[in-house]
C-alpha positions in Angstrom: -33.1 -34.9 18.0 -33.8 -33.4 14.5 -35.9 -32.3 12.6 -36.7 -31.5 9.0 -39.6 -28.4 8.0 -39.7 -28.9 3.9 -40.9 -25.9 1.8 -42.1 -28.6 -0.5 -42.0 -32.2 -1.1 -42.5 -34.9 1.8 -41.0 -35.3 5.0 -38.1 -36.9 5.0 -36.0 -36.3 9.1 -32.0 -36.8 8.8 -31.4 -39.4 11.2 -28.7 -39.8 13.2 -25.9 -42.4 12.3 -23.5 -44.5 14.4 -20.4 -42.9 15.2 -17.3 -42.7 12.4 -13.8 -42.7 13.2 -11.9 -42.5 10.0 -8.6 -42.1 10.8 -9.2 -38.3 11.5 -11.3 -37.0 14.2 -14.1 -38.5 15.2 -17.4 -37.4 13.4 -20.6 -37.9 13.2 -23.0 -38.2 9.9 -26.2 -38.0 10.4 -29.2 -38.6 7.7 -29.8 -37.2 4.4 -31.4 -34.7 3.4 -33.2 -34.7 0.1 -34.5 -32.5 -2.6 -36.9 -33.2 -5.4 -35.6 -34.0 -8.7 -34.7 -31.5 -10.5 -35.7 -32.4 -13.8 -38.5 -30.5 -13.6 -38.0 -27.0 -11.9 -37.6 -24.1 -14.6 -34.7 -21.9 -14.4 -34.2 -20.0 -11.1 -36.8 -22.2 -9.1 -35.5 -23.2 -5.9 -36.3 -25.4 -3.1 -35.2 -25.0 0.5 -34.9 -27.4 3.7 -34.7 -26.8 7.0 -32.9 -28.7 9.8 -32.9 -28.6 13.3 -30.7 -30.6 16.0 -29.2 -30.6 19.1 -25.6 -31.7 19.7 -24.4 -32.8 23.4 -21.8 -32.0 25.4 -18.7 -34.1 24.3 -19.8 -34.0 20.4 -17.4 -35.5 17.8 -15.1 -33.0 16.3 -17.3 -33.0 13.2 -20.8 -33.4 12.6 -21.8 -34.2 8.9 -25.0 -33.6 7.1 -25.9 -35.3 4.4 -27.3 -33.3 1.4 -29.0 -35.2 -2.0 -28.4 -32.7 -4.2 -29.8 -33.6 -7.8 -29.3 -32.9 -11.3 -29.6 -29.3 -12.6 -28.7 -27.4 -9.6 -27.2 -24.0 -10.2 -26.4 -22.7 -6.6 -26.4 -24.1 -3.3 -27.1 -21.7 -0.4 -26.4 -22.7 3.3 -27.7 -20.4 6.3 -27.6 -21.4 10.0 -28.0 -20.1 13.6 -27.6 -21.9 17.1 -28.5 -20.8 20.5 -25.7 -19.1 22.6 -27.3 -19.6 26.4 -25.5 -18.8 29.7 -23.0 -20.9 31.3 -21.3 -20.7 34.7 -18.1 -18.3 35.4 -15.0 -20.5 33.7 -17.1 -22.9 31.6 -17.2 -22.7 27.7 -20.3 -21.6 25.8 -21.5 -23.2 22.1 -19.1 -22.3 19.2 -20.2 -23.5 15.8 -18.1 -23.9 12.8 -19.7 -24.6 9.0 -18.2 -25.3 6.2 -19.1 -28.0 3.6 -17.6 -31.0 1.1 -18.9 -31.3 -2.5 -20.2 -34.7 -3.7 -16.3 -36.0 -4.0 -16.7 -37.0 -0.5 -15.1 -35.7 3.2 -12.5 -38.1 3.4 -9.0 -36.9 4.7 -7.2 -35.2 2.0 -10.1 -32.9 1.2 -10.3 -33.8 -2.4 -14.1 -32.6 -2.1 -13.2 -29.4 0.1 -15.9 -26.8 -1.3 -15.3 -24.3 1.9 -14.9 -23.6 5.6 -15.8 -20.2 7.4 -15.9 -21.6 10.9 -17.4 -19.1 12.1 -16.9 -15.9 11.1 -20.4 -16.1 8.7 -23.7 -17.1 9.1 -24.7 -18.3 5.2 -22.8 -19.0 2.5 -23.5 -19.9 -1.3 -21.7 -21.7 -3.6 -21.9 -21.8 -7.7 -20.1 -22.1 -10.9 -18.7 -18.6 -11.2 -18.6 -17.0 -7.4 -19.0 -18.3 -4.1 -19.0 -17.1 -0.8 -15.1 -15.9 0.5 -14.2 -18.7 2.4 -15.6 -21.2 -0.4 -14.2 -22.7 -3.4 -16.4 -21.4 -6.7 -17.3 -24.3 -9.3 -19.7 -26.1 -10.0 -22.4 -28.0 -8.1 -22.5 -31.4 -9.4 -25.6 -34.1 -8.6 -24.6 -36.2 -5.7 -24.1 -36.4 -1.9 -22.8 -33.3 -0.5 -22.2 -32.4 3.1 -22.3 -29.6 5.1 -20.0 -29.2 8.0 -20.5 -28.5 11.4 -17.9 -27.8 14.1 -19.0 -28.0 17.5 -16.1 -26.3 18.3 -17.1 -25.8 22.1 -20.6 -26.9 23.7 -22.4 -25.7 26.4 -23.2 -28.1 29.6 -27.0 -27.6 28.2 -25.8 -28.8 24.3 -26.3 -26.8 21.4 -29.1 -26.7 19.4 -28.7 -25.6 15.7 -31.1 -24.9 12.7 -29.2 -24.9 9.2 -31.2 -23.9 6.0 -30.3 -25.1 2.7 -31.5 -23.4 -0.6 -31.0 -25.2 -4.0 -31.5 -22.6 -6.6 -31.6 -24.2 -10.7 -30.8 -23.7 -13.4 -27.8 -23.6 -15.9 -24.6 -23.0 -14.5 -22.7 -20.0 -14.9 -19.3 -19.5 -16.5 -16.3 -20.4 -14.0 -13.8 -17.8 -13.9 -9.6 -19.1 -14.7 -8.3 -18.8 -11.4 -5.3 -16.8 -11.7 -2.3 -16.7 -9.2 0.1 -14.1 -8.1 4.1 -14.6 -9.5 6.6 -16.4 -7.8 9.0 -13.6 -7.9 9.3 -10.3 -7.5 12.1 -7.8 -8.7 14.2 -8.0 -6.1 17.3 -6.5 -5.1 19.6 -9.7 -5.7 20.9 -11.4 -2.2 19.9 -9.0 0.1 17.4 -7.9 3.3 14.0 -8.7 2.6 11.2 -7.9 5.5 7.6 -9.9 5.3 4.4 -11.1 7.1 3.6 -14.4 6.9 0.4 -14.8 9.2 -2.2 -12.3 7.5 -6.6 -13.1 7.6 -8.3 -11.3 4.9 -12.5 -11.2 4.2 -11.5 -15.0 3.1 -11.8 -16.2 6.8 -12.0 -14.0 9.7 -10.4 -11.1 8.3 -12.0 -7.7 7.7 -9.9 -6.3 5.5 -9.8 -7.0 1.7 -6.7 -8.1 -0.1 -6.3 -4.4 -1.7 -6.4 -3.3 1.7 -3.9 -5.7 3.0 -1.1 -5.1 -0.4 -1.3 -1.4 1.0 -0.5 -1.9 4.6 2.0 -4.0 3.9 3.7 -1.8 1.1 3.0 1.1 3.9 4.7 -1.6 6.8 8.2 -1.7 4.3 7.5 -5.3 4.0 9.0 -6.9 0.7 6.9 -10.3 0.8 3.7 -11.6 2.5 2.2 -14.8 2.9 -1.3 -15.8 2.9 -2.7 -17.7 5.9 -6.5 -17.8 5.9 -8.2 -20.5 8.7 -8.4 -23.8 7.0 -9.0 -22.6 3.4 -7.3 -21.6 0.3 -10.5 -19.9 -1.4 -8.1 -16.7 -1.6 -5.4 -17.7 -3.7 -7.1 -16.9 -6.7 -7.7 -13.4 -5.6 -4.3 -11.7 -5.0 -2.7 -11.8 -8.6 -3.9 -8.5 -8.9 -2.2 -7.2 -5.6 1.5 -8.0 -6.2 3.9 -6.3 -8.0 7.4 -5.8 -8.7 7.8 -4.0 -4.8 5.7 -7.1 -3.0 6.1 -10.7 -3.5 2.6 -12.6 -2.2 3.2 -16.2 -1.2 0.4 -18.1 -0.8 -0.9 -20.7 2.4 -2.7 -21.3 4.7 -3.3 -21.5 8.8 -4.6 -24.9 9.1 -6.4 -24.3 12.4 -6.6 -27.7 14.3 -8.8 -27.9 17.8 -4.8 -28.9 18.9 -2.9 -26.3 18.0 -2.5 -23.9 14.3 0.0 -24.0 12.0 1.1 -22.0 8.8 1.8 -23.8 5.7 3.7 -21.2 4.2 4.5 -20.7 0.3 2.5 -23.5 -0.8 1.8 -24.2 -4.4 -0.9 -22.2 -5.5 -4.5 -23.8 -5.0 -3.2 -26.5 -2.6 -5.7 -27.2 0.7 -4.6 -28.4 3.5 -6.6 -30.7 5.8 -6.8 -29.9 9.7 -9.7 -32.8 10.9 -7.5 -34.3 12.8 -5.9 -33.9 16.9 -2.1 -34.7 18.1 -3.7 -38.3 19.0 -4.7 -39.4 15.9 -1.0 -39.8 14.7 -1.8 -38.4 11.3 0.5 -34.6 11.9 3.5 -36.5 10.2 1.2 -37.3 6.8 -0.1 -33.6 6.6 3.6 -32.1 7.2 5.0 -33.9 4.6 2.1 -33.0 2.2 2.6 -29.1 3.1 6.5 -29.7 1.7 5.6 -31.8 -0.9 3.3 -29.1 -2.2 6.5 -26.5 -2.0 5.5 -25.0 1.8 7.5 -24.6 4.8 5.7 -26.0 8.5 5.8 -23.3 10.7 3.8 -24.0 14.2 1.8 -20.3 15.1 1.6 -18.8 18.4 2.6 -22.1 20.0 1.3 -20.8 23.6 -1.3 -18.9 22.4 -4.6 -19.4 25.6 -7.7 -19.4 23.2 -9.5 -22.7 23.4 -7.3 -25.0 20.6 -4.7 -23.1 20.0 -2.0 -24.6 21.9 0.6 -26.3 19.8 0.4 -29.9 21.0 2.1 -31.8 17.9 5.8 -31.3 18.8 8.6 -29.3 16.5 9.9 -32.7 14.7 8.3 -31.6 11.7 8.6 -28.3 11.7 10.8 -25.6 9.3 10.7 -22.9 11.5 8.1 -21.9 14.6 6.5 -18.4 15.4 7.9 -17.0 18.1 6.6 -13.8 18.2 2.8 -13.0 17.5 1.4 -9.3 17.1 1.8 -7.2 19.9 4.8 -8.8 22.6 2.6 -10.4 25.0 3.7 -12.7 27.9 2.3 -15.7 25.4 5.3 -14.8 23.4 8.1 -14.6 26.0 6.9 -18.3 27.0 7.4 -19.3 23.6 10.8 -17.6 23.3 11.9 -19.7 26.0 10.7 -22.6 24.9 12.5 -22.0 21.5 15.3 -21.4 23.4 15.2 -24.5 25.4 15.4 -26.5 21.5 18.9 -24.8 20.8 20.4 -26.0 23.9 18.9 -29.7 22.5 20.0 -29.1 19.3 23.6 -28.5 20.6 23.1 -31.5 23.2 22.2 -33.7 20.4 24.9 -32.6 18.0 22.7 -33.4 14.8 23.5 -29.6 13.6 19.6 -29.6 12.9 18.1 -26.7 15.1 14.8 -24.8 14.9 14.5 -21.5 13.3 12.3 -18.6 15.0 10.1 -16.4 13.0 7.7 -13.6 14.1 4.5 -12.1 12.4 1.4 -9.6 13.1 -1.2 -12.2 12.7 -3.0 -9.4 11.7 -7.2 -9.8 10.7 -8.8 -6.2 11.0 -7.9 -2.6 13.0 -6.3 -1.8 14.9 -3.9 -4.5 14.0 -1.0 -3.5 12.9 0.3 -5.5 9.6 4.1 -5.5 9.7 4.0 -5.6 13.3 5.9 -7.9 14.1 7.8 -8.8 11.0 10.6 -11.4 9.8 13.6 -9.8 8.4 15.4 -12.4 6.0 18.9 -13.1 3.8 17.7 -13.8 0.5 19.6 -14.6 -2.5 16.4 -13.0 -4.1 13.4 -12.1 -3.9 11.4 -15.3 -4.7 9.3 -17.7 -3.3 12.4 -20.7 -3.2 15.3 -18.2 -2.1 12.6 -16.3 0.4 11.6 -19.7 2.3 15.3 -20.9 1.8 16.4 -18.3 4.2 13.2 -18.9 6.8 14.6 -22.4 6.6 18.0 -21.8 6.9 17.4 -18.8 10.2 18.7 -16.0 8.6 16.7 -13.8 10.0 16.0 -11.8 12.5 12.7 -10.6 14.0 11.6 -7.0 14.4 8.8 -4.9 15.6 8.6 -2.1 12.4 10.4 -1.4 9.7 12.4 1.3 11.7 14.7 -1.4 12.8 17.7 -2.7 11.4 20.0 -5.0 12.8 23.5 -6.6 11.8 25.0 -9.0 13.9 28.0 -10.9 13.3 30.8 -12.6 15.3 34.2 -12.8 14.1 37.1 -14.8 15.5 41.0 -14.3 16.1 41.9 -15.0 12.2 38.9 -13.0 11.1 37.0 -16.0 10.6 33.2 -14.6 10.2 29.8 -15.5 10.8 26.3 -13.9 10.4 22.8 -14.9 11.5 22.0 -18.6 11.4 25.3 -19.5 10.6 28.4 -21.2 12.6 31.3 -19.3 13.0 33.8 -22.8 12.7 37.2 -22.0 15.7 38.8 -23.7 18.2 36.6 -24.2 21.2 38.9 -22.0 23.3 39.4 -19.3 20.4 38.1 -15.6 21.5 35.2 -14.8 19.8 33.8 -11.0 19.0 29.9 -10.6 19.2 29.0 -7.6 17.9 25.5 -6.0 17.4 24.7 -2.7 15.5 21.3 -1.6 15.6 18.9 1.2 14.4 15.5 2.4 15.3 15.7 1.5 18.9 15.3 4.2 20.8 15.9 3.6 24.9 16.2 -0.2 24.2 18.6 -2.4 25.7 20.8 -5.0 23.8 21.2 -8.0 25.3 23.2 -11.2 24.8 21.6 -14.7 24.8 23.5 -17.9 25.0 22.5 -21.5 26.1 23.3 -20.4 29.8 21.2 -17.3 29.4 21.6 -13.9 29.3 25.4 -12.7 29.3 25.2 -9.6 28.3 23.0 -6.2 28.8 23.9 -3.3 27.7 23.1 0.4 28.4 20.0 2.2 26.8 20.6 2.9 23.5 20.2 6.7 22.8 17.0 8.4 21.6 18.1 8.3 18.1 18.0 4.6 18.2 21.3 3.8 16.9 24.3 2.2 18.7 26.7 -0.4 18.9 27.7 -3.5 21.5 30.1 -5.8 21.4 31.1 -8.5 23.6 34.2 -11.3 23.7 33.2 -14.7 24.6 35.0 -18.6 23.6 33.2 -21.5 22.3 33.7 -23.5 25.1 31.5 -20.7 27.7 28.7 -20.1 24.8 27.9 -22.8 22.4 25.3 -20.1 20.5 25.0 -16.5 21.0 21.6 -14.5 19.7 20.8 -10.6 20.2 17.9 -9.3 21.5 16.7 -5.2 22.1 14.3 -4.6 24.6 12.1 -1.7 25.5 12.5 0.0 28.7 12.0 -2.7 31.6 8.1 -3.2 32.1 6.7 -3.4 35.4 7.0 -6.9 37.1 8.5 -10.2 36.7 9.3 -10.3 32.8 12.1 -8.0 31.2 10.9 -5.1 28.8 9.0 -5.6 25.8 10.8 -7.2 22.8 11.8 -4.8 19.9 13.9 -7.2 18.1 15.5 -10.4 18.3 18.3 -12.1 16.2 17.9 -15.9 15.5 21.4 -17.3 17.1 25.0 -18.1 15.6 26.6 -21.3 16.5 30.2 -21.2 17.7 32.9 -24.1 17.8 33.8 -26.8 15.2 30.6 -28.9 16.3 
């Protein structure tokens, strides 16, 4: 059911429309809703409808209200509420997302993507020279917009929704040159660099404003950071004035599916990535190669993650690299070490000599969360955006909890042949190896060992400076890979200690 109260003008009920599958998820459009001409209304007069519905249990992914927005419009304002009633123990209550498509149209691709807060606000307004964070600024152009919805989860008794929508006229301001942070910082030529790549600002569901976020991140020791706002790329035009020659800022986006998340990482500025879509509808493959097309790396977040959605569901072929670790060690993240794990030992079983990189990052949105905790330590030639993502691609890198720790890992063989971190150390498959790690800032933390048979190695605490050294002799033939990995003090229960670091792995053997 819905309904329409106008503050003027006649009566005119969106009515609900068949169900659309368009080769994303299934939505629903329902029937316009329509505004007076314009032609007539004096500078700053406005006009506001309001709409009321109820969605079922088992709603399409989308719901889409029509808006006829006419000529001489200045701003468009959007405001909604919807009831939040009790539910049994272990069923889901009503979540509603909002966002809206300008009059270019809502087909997959985005090209009319105006904004999406999900929902982390209540209203939103969008016009020529500002907009809401979360939305696109620009101009509002005569034709059929539509708003939104997400019925992200509905309660067994459905969810009933009001949206307001205020039309204000007039001349439109001046739009404001969008300008974009450098690829390239100075850098320190080929060299360590340590960044965050999963960050939420005040431009989705942060709290924390991009000032604030350049100055944890300076304060974290990071070199680089990527932007990763839910399903938007409103704040790439707001972090030019953030970087410097100390901090690189990439920019992306988390495209936040109700199947799983994912960070486009390093994207070309201004580029929006679509997420209306589930692992069924076969469309992941598309959208992955758009993300590189557009200069961006695919890199699968929190893979095991238990909120409602945020299971990865679309499979590693297309991915660069995958999030192991998320914020604070959790057992979310051990399962997902061990599922990256298990894709070395297929890599090797498959002989291909593609394998999948691991990453880790804070995920960070307001405090107490710690930015820089986790963060990815890479091998750059420089630091840029290319030579940054070329070693997140290539796994050399390691993983870390804080700046305090410093790892080098390398394993040598008899001849002094050498390899590092995401490399292949190229012997005879009988030839002794040397793994050797050397760490820093680890107080009381084990080092451990990891090869496709498991864990081979353990060594004693480390020493309450934090510094030590283990080494270890293997062949190629017992360990096709070998990573690193320091651990706190052994937790309570089944799971080993917390993670402080881990190494991605070098290959051993002529392959």
């Amino acid at each position: 059911m819905c309904e329409d109260d106008h503050s003027r003008g006649h009566d005119h009920g969106p009515a609900r429309r068949a169900l659309l599958v368009t080769g994303a998820a299934a939505a629903l459009t329902l029937g316009s809703v329509t505004f007076a001409s314009g032609a007539a209304a004096a500078d700053g007069d406005q006009e506001t409808r309001r709409i009321s519905g109820t969605l079922p249990t088992g709603s399409p992914d989308f719901v889409y209200v029509p808006v006829e927005v006419p000529a001489g419009v200045r701003e468009i304002k959007v405001a909604y509420t919807y009831d939040k009633p009790s539910v049994p123990a272990g069923t889901q209550g009503n979540a509603l997302d909002i966002g809206i498509f300008d009059e270019r149209g809502t087909d997959l691709g985005g090209h009319g993507f105006r904004g999406w807060s999900g929902g982390a606000r209540s209203e939103f307004f969008v016009r020529a020279d500002d907009a809401t964070p979360g939305y696109i600024p620009g101009p509002v152009r005569e034709g059929t917009w539509h708003i939104a919805l997400g019925p992200y989860t509905v309660a067994p008794q459905g969810l009933s929704y009001e949206l307001t929508i205020t039309l204000t006229y007039g001349s439109p301001g001046t739009p404001v040159p969008a300008t974009y942070p450098p690829p390239r910082a100075k850098g320190r030529g080929r060299d360590w660099y340590r960044g965050d790549c999963h960050l939420h600002s005040w431009y989705s569901d942060g709290r924390r404003t991009p000032a604030e976020i350049a100055a944890l991140a300076r304060s974290a020791g990071l070199d680089f950071i990527n932007t990763s706002e839910h399903n938007t790329h409103s704040s790439h035009a707001h972090w030019a004035d953030q970087a410097g020659d100390d901090l690189l800022i990439m920019l992306g986006e988390e495209v936040t599916t109700r199947n799983g998340h994912v960070l486009a990482l390093g994207t070309d500025p201004g580029t929006f990535v679509d997420w209306r879509y589930r692992a069924r509808d076969n469309r992941w493959a598309r959208i992955a190669r758009d993300i590189r097309r557009a200069g961006g790396l695919v890199v699968p977040a929190h893979p095991h993650a238990t909120c409602v959605g945020c299971g990865w569901k679309f499979g590693f072929a297309e991915a660069d690299a995958v999030e192991v670790w998320n914020g604070p060690f959790t057992p979310d993240d051990e399962v997902t070490l061990a599922e990256w794990d298990n894709t070395l030992v297929a890599s090797v079983r498959e002989g291909h000599g593609r394998w999948l990189p691991a990453m880790g990052n804070s995920d960070a949105h307001r405090d107490p969360d710690a930015v820089g905790s986790p963060q990815t330590v890479v091998l750059a030639d420089d630091l840029t955006r290319e030579a940054v993502q070329e070693g997140i691609r290539a796994g050399r890198s390691y993983v870390a909890e804080s700046k305090n720790v410093a790892l080098t890992f390398t394993v040598s063989g008899p001849r002094g042949e050498h390899a590092g971190i995401g490399e292949r150390l190229r012997v005879d498959r009988d030839s002794p190896v040397t793994v050797r790690l050397q760490a820093q800032g680890a107080p009381r933390c084990t080092i451990r060992f990891v090869t496709d048979q498991g864990v081979l190695f353990t060594s004693d605490p480390l020493p309450v400076s934090g510094a030590g050294t283990a080494e270890w002799r293997t062949t190629p033939s017992y360990a096709a890979y070998v990573r690193a990995e320091l651990r706190h003090e052994t937790a309570a229960g089944p799971l080993p200690g917390v993670m402080a670091a881990f190494t991605n792995p070098v290959f051993l053997g002529r392959q």
